[in-house]
C-alpha positions in Angstrom: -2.4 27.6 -14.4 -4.8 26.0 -12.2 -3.7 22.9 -10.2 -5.5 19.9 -8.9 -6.5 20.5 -5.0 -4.3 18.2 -2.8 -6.5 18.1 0.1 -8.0 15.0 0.8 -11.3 16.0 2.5 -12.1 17.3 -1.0 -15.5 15.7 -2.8 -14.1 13.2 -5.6 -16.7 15.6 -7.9 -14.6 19.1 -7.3 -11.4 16.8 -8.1 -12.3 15.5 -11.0 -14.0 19.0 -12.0 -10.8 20.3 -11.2 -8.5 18.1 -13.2 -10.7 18.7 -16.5 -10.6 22.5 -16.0 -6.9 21.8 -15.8 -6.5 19.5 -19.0 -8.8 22.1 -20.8 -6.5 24.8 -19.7 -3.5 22.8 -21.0 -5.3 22.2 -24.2 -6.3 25.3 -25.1 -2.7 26.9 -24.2 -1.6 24.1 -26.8 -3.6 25.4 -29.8 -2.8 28.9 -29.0 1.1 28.6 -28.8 1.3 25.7 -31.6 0.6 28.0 -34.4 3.7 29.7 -34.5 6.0 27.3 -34.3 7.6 24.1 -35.8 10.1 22.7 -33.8 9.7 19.0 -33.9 12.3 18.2 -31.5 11.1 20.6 -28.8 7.2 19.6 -30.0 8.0 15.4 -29.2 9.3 17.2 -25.8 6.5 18.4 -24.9 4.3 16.3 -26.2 6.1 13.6 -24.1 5.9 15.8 -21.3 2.6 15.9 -21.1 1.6 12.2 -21.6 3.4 11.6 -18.3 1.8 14.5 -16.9 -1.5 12.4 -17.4 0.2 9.8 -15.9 0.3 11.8 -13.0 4.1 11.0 -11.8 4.6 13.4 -9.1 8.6 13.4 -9.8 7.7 14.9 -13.2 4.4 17.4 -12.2 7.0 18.7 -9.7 9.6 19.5 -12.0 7.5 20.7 -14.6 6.2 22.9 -12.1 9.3 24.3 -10.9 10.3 25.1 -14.8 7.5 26.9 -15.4 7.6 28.8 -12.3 11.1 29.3 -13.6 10.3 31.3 -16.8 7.4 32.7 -15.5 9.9 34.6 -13.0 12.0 35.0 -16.0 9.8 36.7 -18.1 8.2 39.3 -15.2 12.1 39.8 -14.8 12.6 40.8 -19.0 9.5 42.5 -18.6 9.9 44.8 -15.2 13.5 45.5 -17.5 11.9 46.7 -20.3 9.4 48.6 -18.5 12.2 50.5 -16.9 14.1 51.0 -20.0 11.0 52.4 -21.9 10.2 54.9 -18.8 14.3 55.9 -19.3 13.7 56.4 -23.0 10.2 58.4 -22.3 11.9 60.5 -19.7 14.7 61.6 -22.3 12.3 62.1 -24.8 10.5 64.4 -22.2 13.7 66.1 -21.6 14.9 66.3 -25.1 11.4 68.3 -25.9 11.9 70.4 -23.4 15.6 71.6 -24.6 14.4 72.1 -28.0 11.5 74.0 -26.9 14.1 76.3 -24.8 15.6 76.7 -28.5 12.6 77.6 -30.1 11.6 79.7 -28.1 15.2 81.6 -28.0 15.2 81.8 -31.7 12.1 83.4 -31.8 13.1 86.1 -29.0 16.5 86.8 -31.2 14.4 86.9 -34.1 11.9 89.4 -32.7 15.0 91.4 -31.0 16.8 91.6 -34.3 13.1 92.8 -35.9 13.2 95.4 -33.3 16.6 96.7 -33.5 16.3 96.5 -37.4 13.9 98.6 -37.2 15.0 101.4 -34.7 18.8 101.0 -35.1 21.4 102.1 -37.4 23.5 100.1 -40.2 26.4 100.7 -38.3 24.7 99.5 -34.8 23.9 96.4 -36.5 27.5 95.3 -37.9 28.9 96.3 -34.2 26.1 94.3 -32.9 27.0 91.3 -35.5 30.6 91.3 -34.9 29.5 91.1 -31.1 27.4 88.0 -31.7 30.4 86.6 -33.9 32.6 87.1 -31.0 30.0 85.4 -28.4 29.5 82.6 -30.9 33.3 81.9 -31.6 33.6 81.9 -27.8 30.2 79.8 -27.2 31.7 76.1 -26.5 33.8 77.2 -23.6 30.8 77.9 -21.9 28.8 76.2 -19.3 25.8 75.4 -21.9 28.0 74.1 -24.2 29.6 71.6 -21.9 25.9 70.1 -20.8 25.1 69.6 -24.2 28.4 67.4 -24.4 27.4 65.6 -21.6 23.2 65.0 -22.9 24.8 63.7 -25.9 26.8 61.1 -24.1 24.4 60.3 -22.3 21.8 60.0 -25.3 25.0 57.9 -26.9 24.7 55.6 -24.0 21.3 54.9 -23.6 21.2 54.7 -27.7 23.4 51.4 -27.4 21.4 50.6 -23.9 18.6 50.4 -26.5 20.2 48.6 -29.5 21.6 45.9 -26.9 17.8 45.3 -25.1 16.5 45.5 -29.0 18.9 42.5 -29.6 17.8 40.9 -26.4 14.1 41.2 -27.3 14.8 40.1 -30.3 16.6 36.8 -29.5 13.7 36.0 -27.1 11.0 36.7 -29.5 12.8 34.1 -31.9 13.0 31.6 -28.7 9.1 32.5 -28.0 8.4 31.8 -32.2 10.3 28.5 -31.6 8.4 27.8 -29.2 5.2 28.6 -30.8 5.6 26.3 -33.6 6.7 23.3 -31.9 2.9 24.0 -29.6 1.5 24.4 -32.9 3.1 21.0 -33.7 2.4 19.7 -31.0 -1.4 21.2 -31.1 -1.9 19.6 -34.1 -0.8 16.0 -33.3 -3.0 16.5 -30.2 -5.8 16.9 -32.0 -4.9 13.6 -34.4 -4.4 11.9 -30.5 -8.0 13.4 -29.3 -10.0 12.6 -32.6 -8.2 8.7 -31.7 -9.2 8.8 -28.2 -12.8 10.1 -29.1 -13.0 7.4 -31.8 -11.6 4.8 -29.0 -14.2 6.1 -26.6 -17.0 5.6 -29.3 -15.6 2.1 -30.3 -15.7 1.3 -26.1 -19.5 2.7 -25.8 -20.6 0.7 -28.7 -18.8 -2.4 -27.5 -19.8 -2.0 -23.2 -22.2 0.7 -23.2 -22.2 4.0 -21.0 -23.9 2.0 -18.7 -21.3 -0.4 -17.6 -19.0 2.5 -17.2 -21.2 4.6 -15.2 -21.4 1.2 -12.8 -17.5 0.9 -12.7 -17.5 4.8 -11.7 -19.7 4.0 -9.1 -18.1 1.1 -8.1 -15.0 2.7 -7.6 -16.5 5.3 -6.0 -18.1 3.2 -3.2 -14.9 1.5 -3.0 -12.5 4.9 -2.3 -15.5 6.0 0.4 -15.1 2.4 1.7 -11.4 3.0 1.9 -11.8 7.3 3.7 -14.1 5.2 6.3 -11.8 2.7 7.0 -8.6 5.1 7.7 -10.5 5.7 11.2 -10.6 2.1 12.2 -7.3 1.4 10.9 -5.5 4.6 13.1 -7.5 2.4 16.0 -6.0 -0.7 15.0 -2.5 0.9 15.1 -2.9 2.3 18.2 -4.7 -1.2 19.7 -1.5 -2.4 18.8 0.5 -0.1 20.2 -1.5 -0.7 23.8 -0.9 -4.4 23.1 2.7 -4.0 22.6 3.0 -1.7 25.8 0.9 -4.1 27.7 3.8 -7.0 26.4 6.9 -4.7 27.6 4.7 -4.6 30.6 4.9 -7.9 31.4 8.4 -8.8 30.4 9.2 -6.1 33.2 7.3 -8.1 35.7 8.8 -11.3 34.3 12.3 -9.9 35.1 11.1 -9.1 38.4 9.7 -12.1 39.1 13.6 -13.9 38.2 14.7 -11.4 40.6 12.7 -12.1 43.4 13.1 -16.0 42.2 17.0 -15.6 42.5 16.6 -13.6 45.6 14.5 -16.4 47.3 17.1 -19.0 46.2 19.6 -17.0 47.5 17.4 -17.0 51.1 16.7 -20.7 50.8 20.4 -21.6 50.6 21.2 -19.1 53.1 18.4 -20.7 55.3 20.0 -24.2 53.9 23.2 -23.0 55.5 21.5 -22.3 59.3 19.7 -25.1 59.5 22.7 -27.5 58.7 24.5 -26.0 61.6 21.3 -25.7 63.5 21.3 -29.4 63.0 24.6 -30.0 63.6 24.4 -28.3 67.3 21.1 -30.3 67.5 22.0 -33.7 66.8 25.7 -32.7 69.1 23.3 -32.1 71.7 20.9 -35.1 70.9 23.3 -38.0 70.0 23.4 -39.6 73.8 19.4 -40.0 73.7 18.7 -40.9 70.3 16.9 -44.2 70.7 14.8 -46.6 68.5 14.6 -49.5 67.0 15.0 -50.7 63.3 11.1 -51.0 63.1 10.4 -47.3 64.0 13.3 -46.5 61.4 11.3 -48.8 59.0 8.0 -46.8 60.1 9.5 -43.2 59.4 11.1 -44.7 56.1 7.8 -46.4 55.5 6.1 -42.7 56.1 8.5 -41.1 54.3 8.6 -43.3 51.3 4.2 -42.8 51.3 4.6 -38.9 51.5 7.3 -39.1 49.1 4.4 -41.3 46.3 2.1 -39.4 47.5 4.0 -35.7 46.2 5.1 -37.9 43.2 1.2 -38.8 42.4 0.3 -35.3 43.4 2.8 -33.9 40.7 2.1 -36.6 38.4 -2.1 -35.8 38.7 -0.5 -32.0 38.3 1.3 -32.9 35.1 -1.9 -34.8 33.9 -3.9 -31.7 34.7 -1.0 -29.1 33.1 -0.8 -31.6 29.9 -4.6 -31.4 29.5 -4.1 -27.7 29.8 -2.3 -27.5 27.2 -4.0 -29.7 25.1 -6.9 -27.9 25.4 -4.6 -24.9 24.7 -3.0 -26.2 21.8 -6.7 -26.8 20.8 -7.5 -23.5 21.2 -4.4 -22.6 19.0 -5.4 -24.7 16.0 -9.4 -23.6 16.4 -7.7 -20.1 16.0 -5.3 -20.8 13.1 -8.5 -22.7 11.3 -10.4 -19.8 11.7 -7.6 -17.5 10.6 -7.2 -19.7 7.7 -10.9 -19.7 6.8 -11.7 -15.8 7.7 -8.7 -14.6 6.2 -8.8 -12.9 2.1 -5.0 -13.4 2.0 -2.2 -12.1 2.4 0.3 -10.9 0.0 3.8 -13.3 -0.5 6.1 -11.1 1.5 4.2 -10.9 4.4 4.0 -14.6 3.3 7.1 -15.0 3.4 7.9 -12.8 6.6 5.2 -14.5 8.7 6.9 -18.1 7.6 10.4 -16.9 8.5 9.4 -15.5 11.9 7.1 -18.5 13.0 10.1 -20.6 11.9 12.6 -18.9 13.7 10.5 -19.2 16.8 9.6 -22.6 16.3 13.1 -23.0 16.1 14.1 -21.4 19.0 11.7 -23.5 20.8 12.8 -26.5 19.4 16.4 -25.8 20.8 15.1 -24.7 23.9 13.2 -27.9 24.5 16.5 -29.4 23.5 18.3 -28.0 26.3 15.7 -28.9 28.9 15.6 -32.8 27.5 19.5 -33.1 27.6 19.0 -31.1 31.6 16.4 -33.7 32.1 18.5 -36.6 31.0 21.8 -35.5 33.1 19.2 -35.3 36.2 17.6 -38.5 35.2 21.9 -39.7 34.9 22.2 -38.0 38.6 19.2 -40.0 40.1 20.4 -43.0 38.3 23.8 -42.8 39.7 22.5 -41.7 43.3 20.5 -44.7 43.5 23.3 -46.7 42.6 25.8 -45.2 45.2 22.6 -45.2 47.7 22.1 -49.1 46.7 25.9 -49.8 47.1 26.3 -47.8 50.1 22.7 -50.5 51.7 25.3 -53.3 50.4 28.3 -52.0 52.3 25.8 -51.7 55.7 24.1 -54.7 55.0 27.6 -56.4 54.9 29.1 -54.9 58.2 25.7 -55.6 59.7 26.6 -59.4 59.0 29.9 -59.1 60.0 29.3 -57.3 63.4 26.8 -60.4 64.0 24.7 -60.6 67.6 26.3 -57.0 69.7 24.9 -54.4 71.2 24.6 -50.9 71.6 22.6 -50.1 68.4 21.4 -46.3 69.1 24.1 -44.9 67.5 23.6 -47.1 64.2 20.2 -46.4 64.6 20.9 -42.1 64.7 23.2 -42.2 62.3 20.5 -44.3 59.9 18.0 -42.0 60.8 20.0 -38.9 59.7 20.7 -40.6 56.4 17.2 -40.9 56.2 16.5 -37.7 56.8 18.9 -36.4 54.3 17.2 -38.5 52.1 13.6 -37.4 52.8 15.3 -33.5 52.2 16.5 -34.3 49.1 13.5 -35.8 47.7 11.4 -33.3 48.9 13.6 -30.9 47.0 13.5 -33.1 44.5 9.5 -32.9 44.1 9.9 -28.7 44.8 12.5 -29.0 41.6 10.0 -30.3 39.7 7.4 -28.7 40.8 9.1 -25.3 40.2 10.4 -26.1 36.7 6.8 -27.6 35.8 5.0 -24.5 36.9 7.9 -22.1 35.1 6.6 -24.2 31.7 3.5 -24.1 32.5 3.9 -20.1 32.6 6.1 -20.0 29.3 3.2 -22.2 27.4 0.6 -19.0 28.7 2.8 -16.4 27.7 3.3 -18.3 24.4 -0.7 -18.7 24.0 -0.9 -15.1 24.9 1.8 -14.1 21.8 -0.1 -16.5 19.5 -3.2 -14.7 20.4 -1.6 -11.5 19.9 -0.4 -12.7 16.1 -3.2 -13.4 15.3 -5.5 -10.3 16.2 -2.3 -8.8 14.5 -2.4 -10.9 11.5 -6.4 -10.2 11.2 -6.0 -6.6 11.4 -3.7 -6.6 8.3 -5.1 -8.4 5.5 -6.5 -6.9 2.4 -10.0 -7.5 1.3 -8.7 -9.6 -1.8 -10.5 -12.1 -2.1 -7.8 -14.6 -3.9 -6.6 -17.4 -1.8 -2.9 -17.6 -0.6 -1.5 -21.7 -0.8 1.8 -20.2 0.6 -0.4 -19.0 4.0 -2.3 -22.5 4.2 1.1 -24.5 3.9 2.8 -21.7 6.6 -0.6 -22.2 9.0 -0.5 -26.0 8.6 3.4 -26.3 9.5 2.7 -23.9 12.4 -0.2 -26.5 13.6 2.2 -29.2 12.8 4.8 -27.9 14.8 2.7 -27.0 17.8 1.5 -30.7 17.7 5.4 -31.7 18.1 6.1 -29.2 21.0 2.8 -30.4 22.9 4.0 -34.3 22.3 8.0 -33.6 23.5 6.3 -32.0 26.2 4.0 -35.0 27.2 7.2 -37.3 26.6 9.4 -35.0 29.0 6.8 -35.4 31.6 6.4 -39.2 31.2 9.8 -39.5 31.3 9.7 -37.8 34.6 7.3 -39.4 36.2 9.0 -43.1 35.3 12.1 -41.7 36.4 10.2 -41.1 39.8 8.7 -44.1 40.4 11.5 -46.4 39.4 13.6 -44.4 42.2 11.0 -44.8 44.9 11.1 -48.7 44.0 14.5 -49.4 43.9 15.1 -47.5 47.3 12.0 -49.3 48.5 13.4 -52.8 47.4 16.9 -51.8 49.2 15.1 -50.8 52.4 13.1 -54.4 52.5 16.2 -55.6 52.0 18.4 -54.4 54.6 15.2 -54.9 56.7 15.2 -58.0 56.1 19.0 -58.5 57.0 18.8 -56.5 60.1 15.5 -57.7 62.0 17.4 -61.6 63.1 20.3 -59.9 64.8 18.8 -56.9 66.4 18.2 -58.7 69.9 21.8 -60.2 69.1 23.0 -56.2 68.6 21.6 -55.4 72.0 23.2 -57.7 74.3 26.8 -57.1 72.8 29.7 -55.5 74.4 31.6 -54.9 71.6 29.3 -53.2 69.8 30.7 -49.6 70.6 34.2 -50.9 68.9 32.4 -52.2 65.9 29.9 -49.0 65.6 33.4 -46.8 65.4 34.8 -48.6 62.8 32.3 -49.0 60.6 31.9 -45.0 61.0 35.2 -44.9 60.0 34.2 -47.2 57.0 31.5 -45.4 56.2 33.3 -42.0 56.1 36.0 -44.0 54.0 33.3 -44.8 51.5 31.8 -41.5 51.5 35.3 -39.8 50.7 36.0 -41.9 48.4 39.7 -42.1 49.0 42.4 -43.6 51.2 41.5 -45.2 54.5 42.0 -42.7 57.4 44.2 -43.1 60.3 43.3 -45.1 63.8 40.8 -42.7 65.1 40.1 -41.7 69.3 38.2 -44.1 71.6 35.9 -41.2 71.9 32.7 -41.8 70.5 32.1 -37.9 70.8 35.0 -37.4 68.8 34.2 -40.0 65.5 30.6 -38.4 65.6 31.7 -35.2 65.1 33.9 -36.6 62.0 30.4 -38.4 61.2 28.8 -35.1 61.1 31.5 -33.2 59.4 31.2 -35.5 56.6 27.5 -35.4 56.7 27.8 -31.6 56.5 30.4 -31.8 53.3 28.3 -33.6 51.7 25.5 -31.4 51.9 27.3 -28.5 50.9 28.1 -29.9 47.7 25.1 -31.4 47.3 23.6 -27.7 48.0 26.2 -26.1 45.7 25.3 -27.9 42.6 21.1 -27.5 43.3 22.3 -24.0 43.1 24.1 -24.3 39.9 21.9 -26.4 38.3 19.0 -23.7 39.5 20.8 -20.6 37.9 21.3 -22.6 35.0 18.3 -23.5 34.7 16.7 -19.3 35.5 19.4 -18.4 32.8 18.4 -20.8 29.9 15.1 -19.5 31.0 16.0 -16.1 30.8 17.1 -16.3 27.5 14.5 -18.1 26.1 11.9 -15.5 27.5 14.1 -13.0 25.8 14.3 -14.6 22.4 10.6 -15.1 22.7 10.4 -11.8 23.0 12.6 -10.4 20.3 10.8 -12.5 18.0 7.2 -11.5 18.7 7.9 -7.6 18.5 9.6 -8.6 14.9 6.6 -10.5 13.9 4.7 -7.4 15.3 6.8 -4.7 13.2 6.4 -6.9 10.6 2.8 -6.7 10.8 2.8 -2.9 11.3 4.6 -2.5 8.5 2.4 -4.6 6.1 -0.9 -2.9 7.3 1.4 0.7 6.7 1.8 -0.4 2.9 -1.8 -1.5 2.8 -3.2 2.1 3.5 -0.5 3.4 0.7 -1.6 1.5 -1.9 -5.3 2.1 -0.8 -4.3 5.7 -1.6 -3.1 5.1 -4.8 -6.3 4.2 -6.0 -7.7 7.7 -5.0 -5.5 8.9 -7.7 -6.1 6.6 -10.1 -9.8 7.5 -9.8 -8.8 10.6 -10.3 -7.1 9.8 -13.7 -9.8 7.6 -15.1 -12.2 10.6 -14.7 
């Protein structure tokens, strides 16, 4: 039987030459075996048989293939046996010839002996020479010769009912093989009743459509399965485009853990760096406390400097948040010019990748959504913590402000004036970390919203690379694009908030400690002539360093301290450097929280674009199958 070629550089011509040499062959093995048989059971069978074998299921070509491969290797096996037993029978027929032409031609040399010796011998020569062959004869089946033709007539026995059993055999198969035969003549003849239908079908089509519109639907098909054998090439590039893409992502997530790393490890430097130059200061400001000098207007000056370098970073980083939130405007532009072109380009998708495409946008979304959660709530306990330092800051100016009143006209105002100037210096360090915060966590967004842009991008060359040429529209595509615009819109707006929010929080800092400055200005410039000329001042200055260390300890009031001014600005100082230790401590903690929700979220991100990726894969893998289906089904129609 000859089977239809499987490779697939074949013409579609030799196929379908191939598959009507094989229904004719089919056909005519139908007519011949139908005649002689009549089973109607094995005939409906068969007949059902092949109608799926039209069909072309492969389960059922297979296993039809194995069964006849089956009694094909069944009947060479009957017939190699009954070759053999035929050339067993021919050989003892050969042999059983040759024994009776040994007897024939003994009888005829007795019988021309006993001629001879009848006539030359004697009547009494011939009774001694009968009662000799009487003797011979009633001794004959002791013999040897008698004893082989015992054993050739066993054997001849055997091989007799070798032959009657084989004869049985045959015979059982040649009723099978009859059976057979009239359930194909059956069958034959309700094949011919289904091909006189299908011709009168075929007639009924022409004269409805004409020969002409099938011809064009050939050749439309056709065109389309060469459309499809040239595409296969671009789609293997596709795939491995893809592949490049996702290589090039794992890329970069590598050098986005390295970047943490070195991020942690330059944390790690800056507090270590944090550490010498608090006990760099501490020596220095040991060493420097005798000649501090100044006066409360070059304090107000370096505030007043401080405060404009500290509006001017805040306008700087305000003028950078303008700029970033333009940027990403103009990116979330560029995102919703891509999704309207998607959505216009596009010949749609099928529901499940529908479906898929939804879930993993929404999971992302999602994700995002909780992320920007997280940073909000950060932001608010930050916005708490500048609230709350301003506070302390404005109740700690109170406290001064008040012991300034109280100590009234003395003298000896350096040390007030060093240990003001320290404060405000610690304050100038921790609003330029401040602003460095900021500006860190604003450029780490700024990098998440590029690598975002960069997955979108990637979805959607993805996403473009997989749909079908259908040409029917998809409403469940339009409504998943429009809530992905929809939700981008929301990101880019709690994003605009966040940075408004941070920017207020900013300013309204800056004024209130600009307000308590002018106000303790204002309290200190009648009495600081009166401060000068005082003798007590050096008493007063220690206590309200004691005071002051008091308030900054927030507990019990300590013990009478040394006369030793030496000694209560060391305590000063030890306080001072307490305080920045814990103030350094929890930067820290709210840093590598901050790198881990990071972390995680670039993780997450990541985890969700290789799904949708898969996802795509996969869809663009079951494209290309049913693309070859339709080879087949060409196949079939011809």
């Amino acid at each position: 039987m000859q089977r239809v070629p499987d490779d697939g550089d074949a013409s579609l011509d030799d196929r379908v030459a191939a598959l009507a040499t094989w229904l004719g062959e089919i056909a005519e093995r139908v007519r011949t075996t139908e005649l002689a048989t009549g089973d109607e059971k094995t005939a409906k069978e068969l007949r059902r048989a092949i109608e799926a074998l039209a069909k072309h299921d492969p389960k059922l070509e297979s296993r039809l293939t194995d069964r006849i491969d089956v009694l094909a290797d069944r009947l060479g096996t009957l017939a190699s046996a009954v070759s053999t037993t035929s050339a067993a029978l021919a050989r003892r027929d050969g042999e059983l010839a040759a024994l009776r032409r040994g007897l024939d031609q003994g009888n005829a040399r007795i019988q021309t002996l006993g001629d001879e010796l009848g006539r030359a011998a004697s009547a009494a020569e011939i009774a001694v020479l009968s009662k000799t062959i009487a003797t011979l004869s009633a001794d004959r089946p002791t013999r040897k010769d008698g004893e082989q033709t015992d054993r050739l007539a066993g054997k001849v026995d055997y091989l007799t009912e070798r032959v009657d059993t084989l004869a049985k055999t045959v015979a059982a198969t040649a009723a099978g093989l009859a059976g057979r035969d009239g359930e194909l003549a059956t069958l034959r003849r309700r094949l011919d009743e289904r091909e006189k239908h299908f011709e009168q079908a075929f007639v009924e089509l022409r004269q409805r459509r004409g020969e002409i519109t099938l011809d064009g639907r050939l050749d439309t098909l056709e065109r389309t399965l060469e459309t499809v054998a040239e595409s296969l090439p671009l789609l293997e590039s596709e795939i491995g485009a893809v592949r490049t893409r996702i290589d090039e992502a794992s890329r970069q997530v590598g050098s986005t853990v390295t970047e943490l790393q070195q991020s942690t490890a330059n944390v790690a430097a800056h507090v270590a760096a944090a550490e010498a130059r608090s006990h760099a200061s501490e020596k220095a400001l040991e060493k420097h406390a005798a000649s501090l000098s100044g006066t409360v207007g070059d304090l107000a000056a370096r505030f007043d400097s401080v405060v404009a370098g500290v509006e001017s970073s805040l306008a700087g980083l305000a003028a950078e948040l303008v700029d970033r939130q333009g940027t990403a405007d103009r990116m979330r532009d560029d995102i919703v010019a891509r999704v309207v072109s998607l959505e216009t380009d596009r010949h749609g998708l099928t529901t499940e990748e529908a479906e898929r495409g939804r879930g993993g946008v929404a999971d992302l979304l999602a994700e995002v959504e909780r992320d920007r959660s997280a940073v909000a709530t950060r932001l608010d306990a930050v916005e708490r913590g500048h609230r709350e330092l301003a506070t302390e800051s404005a109740s700690r100016v109170g406290a001064i402000a008040a012991k300034l009143d109280e100590i009234g006209a003395r003298d000896s105002a350096e040390k007030l004036d060093a240990q003001f100037a320290e404060r405000l210096r610690n304050v100038e360090r921790e609003a330029v970390a401040a602003v460095s915060e900021i500006a860190r966590v604003s450029a780490s967004w700024a990098s998440e919203f590029d690598a975002l842009a960069t997955r979108l991008d990637e979805v959607a060359v993805v996403a473009q690379d997989a749909r079908t040429r259908d040409d029917s529209a998809d409403p469940d595509s339009a409504e998943l694009l429009s809530e992905l615009s929809t939700r981008l819109d929301a990101v880019v707006h709690e994003r605009q908030v966040v940075a408004a929010q941070i920017a207020l929080a900013s300013e309204h800092e800056v004024a209130e400690l600009r307000a308590l400055i002018d106000g303790l200005r204002t309290r200190f410039a009648p009495n600081e002539q009166g401060y000068i000329g005082s003798p007590h001042a050096g008493g007063l200055l220690d206590a309200l360093a004691s005071r002051l260390e008091s308030v900054e300890n927030v507990g019990p009031e300590p013990g009478p301290l040394s006369s030793s001014g030496d000694g209560r600005l060391r305590l000063e100082l030890r306080a001072l450097e307490l305080r920045a230790e814990r103030a350094e401590k929890e930067e820290q903690q709210n840093r590598d929280a901050v790198l881990a929700q990071l972390a995680r979220m670039a993780e997450q991100l990541e985890s969700r674009f290789h799904k949708l990726e898969s996802d795509a894969a996969n869809s663009s893998q079951s494209d290309v199958a049913d693309q070859a289906e339709v080879v087949q089904l060409r196949g079939a129609e011809a």
